[in-house]
C-alpha positions in Angstrom: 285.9 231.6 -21.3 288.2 230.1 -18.8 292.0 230.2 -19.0 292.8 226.1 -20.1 294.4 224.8 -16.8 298.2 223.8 -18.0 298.2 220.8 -15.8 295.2 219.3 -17.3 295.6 217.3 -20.8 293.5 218.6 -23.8 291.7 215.2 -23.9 292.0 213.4 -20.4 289.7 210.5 -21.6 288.4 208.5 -18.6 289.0 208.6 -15.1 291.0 205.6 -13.9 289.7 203.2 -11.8 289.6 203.8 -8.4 290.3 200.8 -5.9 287.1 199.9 -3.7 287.6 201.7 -0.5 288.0 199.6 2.3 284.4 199.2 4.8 284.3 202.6 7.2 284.9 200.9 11.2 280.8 201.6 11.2 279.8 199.8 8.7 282.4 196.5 9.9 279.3 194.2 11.7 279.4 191.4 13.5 278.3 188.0 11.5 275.6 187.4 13.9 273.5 190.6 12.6 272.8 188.5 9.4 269.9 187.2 11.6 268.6 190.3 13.0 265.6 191.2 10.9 262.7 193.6 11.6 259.6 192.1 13.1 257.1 192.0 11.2 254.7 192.7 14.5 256.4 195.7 15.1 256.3 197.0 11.8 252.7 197.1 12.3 253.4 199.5 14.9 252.9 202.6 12.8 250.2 201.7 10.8 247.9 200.3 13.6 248.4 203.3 15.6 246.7 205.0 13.2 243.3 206.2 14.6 241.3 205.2 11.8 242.8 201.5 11.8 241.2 198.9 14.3 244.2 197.2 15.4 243.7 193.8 16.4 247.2 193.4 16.2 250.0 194.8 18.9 249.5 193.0 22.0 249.3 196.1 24.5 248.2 195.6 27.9 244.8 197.8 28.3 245.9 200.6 31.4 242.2 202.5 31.7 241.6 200.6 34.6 245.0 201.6 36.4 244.5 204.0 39.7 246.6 206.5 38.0 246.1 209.6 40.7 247.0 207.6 43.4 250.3 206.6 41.4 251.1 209.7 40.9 251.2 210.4 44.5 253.1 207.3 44.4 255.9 208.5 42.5 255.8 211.9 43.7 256.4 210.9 47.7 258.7 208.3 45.8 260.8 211.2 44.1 260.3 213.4 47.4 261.3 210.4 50.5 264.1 208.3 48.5 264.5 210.2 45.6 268.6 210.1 46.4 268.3 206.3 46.2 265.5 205.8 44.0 266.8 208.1 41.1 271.0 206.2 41.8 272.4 203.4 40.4 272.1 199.8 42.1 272.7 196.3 42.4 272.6 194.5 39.3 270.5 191.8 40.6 267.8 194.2 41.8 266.3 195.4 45.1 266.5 193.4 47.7 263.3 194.2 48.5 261.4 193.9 44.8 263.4 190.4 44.9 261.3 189.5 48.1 257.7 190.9 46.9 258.6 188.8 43.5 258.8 185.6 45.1 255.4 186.5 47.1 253.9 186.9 43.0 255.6 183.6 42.7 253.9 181.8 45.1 250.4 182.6 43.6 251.5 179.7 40.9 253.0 177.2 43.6 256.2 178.5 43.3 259.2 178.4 46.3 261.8 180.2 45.6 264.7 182.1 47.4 265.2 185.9 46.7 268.5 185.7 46.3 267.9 183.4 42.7 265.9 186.4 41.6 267.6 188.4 38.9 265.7 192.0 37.8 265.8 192.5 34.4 264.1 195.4 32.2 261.5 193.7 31.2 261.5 189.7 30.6 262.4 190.4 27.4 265.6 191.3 28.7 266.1 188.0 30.6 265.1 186.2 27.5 268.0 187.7 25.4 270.3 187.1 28.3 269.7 183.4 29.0 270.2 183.0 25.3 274.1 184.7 25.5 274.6 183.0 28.3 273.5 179.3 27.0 274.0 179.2 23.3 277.1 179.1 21.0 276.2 180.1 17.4 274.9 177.1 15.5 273.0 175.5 18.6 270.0 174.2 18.8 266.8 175.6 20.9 263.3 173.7 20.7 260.2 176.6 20.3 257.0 175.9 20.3 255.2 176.3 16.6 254.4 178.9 16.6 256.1 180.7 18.9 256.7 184.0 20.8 258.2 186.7 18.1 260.6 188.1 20.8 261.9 184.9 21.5 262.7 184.0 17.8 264.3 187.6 17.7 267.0 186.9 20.3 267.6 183.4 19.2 268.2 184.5 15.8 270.2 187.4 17.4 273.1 184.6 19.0 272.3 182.4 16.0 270.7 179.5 17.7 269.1 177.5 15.2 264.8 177.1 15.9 263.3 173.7 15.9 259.7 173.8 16.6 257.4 172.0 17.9 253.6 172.0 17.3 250.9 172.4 19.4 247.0 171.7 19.6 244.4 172.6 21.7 245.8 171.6 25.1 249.6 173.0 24.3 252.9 171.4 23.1 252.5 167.7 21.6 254.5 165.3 24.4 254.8 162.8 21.4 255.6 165.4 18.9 258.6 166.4 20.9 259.4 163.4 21.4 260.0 162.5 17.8 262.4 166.3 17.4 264.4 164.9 20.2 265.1 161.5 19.0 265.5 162.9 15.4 268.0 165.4 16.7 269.8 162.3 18.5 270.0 160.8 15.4 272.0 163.6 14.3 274.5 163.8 17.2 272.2 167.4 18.1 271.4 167.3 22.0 268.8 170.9 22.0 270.7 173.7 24.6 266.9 174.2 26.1 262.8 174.3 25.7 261.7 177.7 25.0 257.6 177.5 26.8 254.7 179.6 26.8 252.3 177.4 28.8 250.0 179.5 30.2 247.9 181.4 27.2 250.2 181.2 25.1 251.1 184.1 22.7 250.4 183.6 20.2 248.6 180.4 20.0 245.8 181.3 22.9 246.0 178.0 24.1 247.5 176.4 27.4 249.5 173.7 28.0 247.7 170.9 29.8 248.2 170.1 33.6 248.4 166.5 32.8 251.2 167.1 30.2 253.6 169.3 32.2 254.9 166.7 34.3 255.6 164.3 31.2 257.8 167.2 29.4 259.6 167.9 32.6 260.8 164.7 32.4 261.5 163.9 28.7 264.0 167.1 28.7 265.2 166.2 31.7 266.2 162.1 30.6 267.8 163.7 27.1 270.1 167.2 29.1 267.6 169.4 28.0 266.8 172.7 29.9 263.7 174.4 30.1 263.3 178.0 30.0 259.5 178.8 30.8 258.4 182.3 29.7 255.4 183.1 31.6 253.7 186.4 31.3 250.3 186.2 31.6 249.9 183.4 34.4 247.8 185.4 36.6 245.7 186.1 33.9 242.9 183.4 33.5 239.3 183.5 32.9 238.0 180.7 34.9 239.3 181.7 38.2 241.8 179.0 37.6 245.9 179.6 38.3 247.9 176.9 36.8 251.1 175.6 38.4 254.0 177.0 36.7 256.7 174.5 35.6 258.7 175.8 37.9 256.8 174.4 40.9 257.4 170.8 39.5 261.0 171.4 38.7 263.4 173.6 40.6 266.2 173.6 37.2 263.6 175.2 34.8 264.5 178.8 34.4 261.5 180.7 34.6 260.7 184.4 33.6 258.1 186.6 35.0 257.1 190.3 34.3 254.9 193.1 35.5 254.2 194.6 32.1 250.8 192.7 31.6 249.8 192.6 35.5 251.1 196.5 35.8 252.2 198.4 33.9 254.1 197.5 30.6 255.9 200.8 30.6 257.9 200.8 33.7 259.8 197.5 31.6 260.7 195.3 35.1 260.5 191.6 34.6 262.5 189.3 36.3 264.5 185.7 35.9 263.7 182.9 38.7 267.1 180.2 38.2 268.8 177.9 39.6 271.9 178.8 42.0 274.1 177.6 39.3 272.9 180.2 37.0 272.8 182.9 38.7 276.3 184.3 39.0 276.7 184.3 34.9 273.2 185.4 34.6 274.1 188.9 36.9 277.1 189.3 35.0 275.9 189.0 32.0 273.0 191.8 32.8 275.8 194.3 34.3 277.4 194.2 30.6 274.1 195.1 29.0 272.7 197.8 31.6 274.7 197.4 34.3 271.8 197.4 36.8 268.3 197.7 36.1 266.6 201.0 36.8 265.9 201.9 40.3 263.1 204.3 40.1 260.8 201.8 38.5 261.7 198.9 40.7 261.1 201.2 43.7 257.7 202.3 42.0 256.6 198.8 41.7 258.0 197.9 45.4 255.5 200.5 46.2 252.2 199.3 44.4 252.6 195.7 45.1 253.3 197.1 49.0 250.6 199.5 49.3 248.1 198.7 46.5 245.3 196.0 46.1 247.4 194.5 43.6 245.7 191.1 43.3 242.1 193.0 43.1 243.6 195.0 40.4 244.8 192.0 38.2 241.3 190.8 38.5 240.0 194.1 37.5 242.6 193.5 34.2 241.2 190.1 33.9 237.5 190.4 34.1 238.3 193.6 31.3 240.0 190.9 28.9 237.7 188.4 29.5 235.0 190.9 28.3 236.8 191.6 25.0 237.9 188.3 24.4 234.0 187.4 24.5 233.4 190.2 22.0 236.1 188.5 19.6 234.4 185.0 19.7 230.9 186.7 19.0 232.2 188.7 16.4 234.4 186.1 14.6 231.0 183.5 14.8 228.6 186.3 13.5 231.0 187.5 10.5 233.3 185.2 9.5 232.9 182.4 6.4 232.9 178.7 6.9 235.9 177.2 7.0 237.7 179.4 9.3 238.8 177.9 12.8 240.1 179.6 15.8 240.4 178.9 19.6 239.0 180.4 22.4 241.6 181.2 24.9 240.8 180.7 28.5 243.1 184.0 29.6 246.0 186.0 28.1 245.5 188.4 25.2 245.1 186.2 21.7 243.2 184.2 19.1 244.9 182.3 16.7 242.7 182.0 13.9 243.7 179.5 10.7 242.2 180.3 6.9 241.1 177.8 4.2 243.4 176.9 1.7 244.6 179.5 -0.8 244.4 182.3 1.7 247.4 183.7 2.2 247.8 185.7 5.7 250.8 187.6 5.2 250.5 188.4 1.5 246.7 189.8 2.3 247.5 192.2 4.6 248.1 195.1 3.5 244.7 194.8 1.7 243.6 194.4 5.3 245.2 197.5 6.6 243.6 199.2 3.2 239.8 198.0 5.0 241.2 199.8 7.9 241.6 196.8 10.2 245.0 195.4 11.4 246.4 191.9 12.4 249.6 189.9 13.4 250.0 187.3 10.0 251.2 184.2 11.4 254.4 184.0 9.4 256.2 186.5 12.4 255.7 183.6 14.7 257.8 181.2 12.9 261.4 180.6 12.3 260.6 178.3 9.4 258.8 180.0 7.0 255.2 178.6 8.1 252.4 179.9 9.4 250.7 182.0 6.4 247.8 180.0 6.9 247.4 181.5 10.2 246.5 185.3 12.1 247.0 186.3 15.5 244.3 188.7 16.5 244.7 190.3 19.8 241.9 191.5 22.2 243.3 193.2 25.2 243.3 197.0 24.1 240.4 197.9 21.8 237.1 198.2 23.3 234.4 195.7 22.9 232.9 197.4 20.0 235.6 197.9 18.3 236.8 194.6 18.2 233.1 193.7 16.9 234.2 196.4 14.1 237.7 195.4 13.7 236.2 191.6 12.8 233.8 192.7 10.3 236.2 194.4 8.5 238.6 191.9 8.3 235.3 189.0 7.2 235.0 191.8 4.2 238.6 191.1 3.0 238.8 187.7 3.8 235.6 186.6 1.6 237.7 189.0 -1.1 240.4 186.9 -0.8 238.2 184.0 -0.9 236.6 185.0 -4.1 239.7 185.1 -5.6 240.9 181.7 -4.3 237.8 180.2 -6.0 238.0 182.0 -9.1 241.7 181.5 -9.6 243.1 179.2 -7.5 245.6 179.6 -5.2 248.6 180.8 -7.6 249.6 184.0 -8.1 247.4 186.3 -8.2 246.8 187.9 -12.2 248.0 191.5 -12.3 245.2 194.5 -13.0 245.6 197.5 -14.6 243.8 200.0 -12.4 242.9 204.0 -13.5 242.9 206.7 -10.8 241.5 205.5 -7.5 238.8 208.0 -5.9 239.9 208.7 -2.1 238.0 206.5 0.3 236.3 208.4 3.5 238.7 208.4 6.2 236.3 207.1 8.7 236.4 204.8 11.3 
């Protein structure tokens, strides 16, 4: 038995209060990261990379029918030739020469533009996040399309912009629609810092924004101080042979952002910003803060395809493989889904947006879905407002025709569950079951 320590009272009772210790340095954030949440896209990730899974949800650009050899040779004379400027820092606008081959890309939509209003970024969602910084104070207002692109909701929330969106049908944003959010936001004393656009197959809508209305929109921003800030991704991608002038070619003050991740390669992450003179300077600065300058190698790699390489031929090649799929997705969603479902059919990009009958709840239903081994993108992620669980993105561009065909059926099979419970119950809460033991299911696909 131990000696009684001498310092120590017999009966010490209990240990005094101790004051609450002030927050480490690390755990000090900013007030902004209140409104940085996890995407509920991305947190699909993991589960829809499982093999078993048909994912019909991530939006990843299909690379089978890349010339990979010959790239490899690419990179390796790249490494061998200019690997002492290829593999060294650089401007923080981007190669000179990249700037160049950008505005060529450019052109393909009716585009003019000077090289020297290019900015390289890593990706466009890079020169997304950094238009945001450099336009919006905490508390201002940015217009979105309903729904709208997840990325673009992530960095608005990011500098605390406050959403407003604005709905679309089948031939893109409503002109009268945002009319009515600008005049309401007049009413308020609220002048919107700029339109964030998809127009061209959307994501994750599928649809595109009308010829005839492009001009119209121009101009209603442009009578209230309203900039425009088109995001434009898949442009090059349309089915019908069809390349839509980009609302930059009307309008030389819309900011417009381009990338090579769904025309190339998603990986090498080099988009760009197109903006006005004006913009530019802030726009550089604000990139050397973040990276400092974009990485070299990767711009120099795709200096190199779009120099050397059949790059138009290719996109078509891209094209013609997502037009296939998206084909399979419309035959598969009008063989095996119930009435009362309605979706579009895209004419180029990567999506579907399909909406369910009353009752159905997207969001709430999918991890039933991922049970069924089928994944999808619930429409709630596209919406700063809380709407959209009525709605499911499901994306085309990577599975193979017959598993898209697959991926459908399964997800009719939980969708006429869920419909079965909507008629049986209604569309309130759900009643809780006790279950026993579950017997494992096959792990097939």
């Amino acid at each position: 038995m131990p000696a009684p320590d001498p310092l120590r009272p017999a009966n010490p009772g209990p240990e005094p209060a101790r004051p609450a210790r002030p927050a480490r340095p690390v755990e000090r954030f900013a007030a902004r990261t209140a409104g940085m949440t996890a995407s509920e896209i991305r947190a699909l990730f993991a589960v829809a990379s499982r093999p078993e899974v048909v994912s019909l949800a991530g939006g990843m650009p299909n690379l089978a029918a890349l010339p990979l050899d010959s790239l490899a040779a690419e990179v390796a004379d790249l490494v061998a030739r200019e690997g002492q400027v290829a593999l060294q820092y650089a401007s923080a606008q981007g190669v000179p020469a990249l700037r160049e081959q950008i505005c060529e890309v450019m052109a393909l939509e009716g585009i003019r533009a000077d090289p020297n209003d290019v900015v390289v970024t890593v990706g466009s969602q890079m020169a997304l996040d950094l238009v945001t910084r450099i336009f919006c104070d905490p508390g201002d207002v940015v217009l979105a399309e309903g729904p709208s692109y997840v990325g673009a909701l992530g960095s608005f929330a990011a500098y605390q912009a406050q959403v407003v969106h604005v709905a679309m049908d089948e031939h893109g944003l409503v002109p009268g629609l945002l009319r009515e959010a600008l005049r309401a936001l007049a009413a308020r004393g609220v002048t919107p810092t700029f339109l964030s656009t998809i127009p061209n197959f959307h994501n994750p809508a599928g649809v595109t924004l009308a010829v005839s209305r492009r001009r119209e929109i121009l101009d209603m921003c442009a009578e209230q101080g309203v900039g425009v800030v088109e995001d434009n991704p898949y442009g090059l991608l349309g089915f019908t042979g069809q390349t839509y002038p980009a609302l930059r070619s009307m309008e030389p003050d819309v900011i417009y952002l381009g990338s090579f991740s769904k025309i190339f390669a998603s990986g090498l992450r080099v988009g760009w910003a197109l903006v006005p003179p004006a913009v530019r300077d802030r726009l550089v600065l604000a990139a050397e803060s973040a990276t400092l300058c974009p990485p070299t190698f990767t711009q120099l790699l795709v200096s190199r395809y779009l120099a050397a390489h059949d790059w138009r031929s290719q996109v078509k090649t891209f094209t013609e493989a997502y037009r296939e799929r998206r084909d399979a997705m419309i035959a598969a969603l009008e063989a095996y889904l119930p009435t009362g479902f309605t979706w579009n059919i895209p004419d180029g990009g990567f999506y579907v947006w399909v909406t369910v009958p009353e009752g159905v709840d997207t969001k709430a239903m999918l991890p039933r879905a991922v049970t069924a081994r089928v994944a999808y993108a619930s429409g709630t992620g596209f919406y700063a407002d809380g709407f959209g669980s009525r709605q499911l993105r499901l994306s085309y561009c990577y599975p193979t025709p017959e598993r898209i065909t697959e991926g459908v059926r399964r997800l009719a099979g939980v969708l006429e569950a869920e419909l079965d419970v909507v008629r049986t119950f209604g569309s309130g809460p759900r009643p809780q079951l006790r279950r026993g033991p579950q017997a494992p299911s096959p792990d097939t696909t």
